[in-house]
C-alpha positions in Angstrom: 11.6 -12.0 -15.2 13.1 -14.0 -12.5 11.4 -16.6 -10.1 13.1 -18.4 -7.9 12.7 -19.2 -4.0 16.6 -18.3 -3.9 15.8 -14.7 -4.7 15.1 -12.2 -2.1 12.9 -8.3 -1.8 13.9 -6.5 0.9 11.5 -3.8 1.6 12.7 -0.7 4.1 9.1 -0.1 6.3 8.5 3.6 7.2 8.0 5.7 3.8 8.7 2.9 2.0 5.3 1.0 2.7 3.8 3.7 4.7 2.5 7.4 4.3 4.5 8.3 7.5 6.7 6.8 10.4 5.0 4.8 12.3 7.0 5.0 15.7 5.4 7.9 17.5 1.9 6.6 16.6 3.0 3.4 18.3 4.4 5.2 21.5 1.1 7.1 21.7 -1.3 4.3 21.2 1.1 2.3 24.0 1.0 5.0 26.7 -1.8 7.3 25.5 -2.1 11.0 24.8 -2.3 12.2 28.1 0.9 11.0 29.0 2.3 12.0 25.5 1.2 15.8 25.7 2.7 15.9 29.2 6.0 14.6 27.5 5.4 16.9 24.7 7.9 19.5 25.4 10.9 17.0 26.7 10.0 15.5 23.2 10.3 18.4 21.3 13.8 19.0 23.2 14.9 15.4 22.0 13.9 16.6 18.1 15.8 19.6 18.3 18.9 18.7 19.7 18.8 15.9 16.8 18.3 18.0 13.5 20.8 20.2 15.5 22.9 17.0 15.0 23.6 16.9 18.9 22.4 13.7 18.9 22.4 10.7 17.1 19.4 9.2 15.7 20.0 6.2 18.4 20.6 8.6 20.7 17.4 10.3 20.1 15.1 7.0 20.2 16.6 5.9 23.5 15.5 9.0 25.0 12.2 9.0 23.8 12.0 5.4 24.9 13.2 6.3 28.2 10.8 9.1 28.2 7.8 7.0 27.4 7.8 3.4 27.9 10.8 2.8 30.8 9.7 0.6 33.3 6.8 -1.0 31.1 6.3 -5.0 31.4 7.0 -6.7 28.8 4.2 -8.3 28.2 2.2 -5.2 27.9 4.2 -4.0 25.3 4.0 -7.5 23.5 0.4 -7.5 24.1 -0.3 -3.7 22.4 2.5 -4.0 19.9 0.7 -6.6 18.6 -3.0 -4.6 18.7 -1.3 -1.6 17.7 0.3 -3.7 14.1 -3.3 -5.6 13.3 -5.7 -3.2 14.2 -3.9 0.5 13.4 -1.0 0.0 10.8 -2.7 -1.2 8.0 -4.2 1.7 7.3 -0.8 3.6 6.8 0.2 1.0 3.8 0.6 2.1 0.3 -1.5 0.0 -1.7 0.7 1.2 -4.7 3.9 -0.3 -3.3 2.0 -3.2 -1.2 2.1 -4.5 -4.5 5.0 -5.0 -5.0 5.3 -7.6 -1.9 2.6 -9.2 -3.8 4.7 -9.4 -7.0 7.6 -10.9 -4.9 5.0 -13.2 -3.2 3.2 -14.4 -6.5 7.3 -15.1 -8.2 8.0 -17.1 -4.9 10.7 -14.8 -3.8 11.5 -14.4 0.1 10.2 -11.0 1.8 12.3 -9.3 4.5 11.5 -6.4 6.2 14.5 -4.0 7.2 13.7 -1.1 9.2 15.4 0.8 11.5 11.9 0.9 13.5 11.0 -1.2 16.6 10.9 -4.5 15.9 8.3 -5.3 18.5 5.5 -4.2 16.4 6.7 -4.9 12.6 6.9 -8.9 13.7 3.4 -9.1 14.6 2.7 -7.3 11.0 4.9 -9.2 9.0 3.5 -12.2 10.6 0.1 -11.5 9.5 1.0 -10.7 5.7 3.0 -13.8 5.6 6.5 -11.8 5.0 9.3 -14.0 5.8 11.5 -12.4 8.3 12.0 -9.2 9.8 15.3 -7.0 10.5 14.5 -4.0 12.7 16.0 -2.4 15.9 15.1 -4.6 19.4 14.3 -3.0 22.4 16.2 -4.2 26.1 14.1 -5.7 28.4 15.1 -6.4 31.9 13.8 -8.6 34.2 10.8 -8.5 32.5 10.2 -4.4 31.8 11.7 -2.0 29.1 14.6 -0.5 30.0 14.5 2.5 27.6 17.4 1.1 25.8 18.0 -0.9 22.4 19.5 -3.9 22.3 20.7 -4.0 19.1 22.2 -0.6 17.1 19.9 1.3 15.2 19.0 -0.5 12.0 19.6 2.5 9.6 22.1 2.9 6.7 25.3 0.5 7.1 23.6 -1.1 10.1 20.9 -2.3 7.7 23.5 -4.4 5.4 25.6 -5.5 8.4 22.2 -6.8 9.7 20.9 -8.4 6.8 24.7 -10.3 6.8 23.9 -11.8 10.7 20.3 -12.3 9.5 21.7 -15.0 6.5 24.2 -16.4 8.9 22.0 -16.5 11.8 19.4 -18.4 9.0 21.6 -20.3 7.3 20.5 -18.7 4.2 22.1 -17.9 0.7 20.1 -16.0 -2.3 21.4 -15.7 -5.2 19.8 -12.3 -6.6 18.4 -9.5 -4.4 15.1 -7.0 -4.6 15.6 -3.8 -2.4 13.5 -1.0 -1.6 13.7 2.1 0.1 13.1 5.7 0.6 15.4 7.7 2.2 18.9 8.8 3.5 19.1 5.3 5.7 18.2 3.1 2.5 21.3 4.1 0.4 23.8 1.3 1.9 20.8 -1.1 1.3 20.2 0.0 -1.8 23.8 -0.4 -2.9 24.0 -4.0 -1.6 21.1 -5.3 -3.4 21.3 -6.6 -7.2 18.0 -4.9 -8.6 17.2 -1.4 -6.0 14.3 0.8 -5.9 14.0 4.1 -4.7 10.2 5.3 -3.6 8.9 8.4 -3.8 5.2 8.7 -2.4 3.5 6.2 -4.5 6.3 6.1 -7.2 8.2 3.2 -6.9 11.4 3.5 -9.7 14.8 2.1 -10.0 17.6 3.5 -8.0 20.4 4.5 -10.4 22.4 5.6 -7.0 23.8 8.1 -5.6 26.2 9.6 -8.9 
């Protein structure tokens, strides 16, 4: 057993620590259902032309940005991102893998999130479990409103360890032995950078033997 402040857990967000993705119960609880059920059919357009692989995945969240939130201030979406990740998220957390931060926390390891969800709202919850940073996709603001655009690429799959790299160097950090978890397609980079990886399945959290 290893514990050390030098070690690090990197924990992927949605489906990792959560039941489900989190983004579109964001977008609704920042602009309503109303507006989302008017959207509903443009949104359904966006989906489509994505699993028909017309789209990227980037491609597909700066549309549904644009869709929703364009134009928004900025601190409106602060102020709601940050209601939306103390008063609604919680209750999408696995306890069973929660625990696993805890482990990490309790052996004095650092706790990252790395997510290729919005980091708007995962600050505001990492912040209030005490995580230690968080490495997620930004969102571009303009003169003080959302654009619709990201800022930064979409934190999935390579993006995730190219990331975490800027992340260290931005820090001036240096572990020495790395936790990761993930659950899904846009894990496996992460999952092969990290010494010790963890693949979840539901509740099941069990270690990653990779992809051969």
């Amino acid at each position: 057993m290893k514990s050390d402040h030098r070690i690090v857990a990197y924990f992927d967000f949605d489906g990792t620590l959560t039941t489900k993705d989190t983004l579109i119960p964001f977008l609704i609880f920042m602009v309503g259902w109303c507006k989302f059920f008017a959207n509903l059919p443009h949104l359904l357009f966006i989906v489509l032309r994505y699993y028909l692989r017309l789209i990227t995945n980037e491609q597909a969240k700066e549309e549904t940005l644009t869709l929703l939130v364009f134009g928004m201030k900025e601190y409106l979406i602060e102020h709601r991102a940050k209601s939306f990740a103390l008063t609604k998220l919680n209750k999408y957390i696995k306890p069973e893998v929660y625990s696993k931060i805890e482990w990490h926390r309790e052996h004095g390891h650092k706790i990252v999130l790395v997510s290729a969800n919005l980091a708007v709202y995962l600050r505001y919850w990492a912040c209030f479990h005490k995580l230690d940073g968080v490495i997620a996709t930004e969102v571009a603001v303009h003169r003080g409103r959302l654009t619709g655009k990201l800022l930064t690429s979409n934190c999935y799959g390579a993006e995730k360890v190219r990331r975490i790299h800027q992340y260290l160097n931005d820090e001036g950090l240096e572990f020495c032995y790395s936790y990761g978890y993930g659950n899904s397609a846009g894990d496996y980079e992460l999952l092969e950078y990290c010494d010790e990886p963890f693949w979840v399945s539901g509740n099941c959290v069990e270690y990653w033997k990779g992809l051969h």
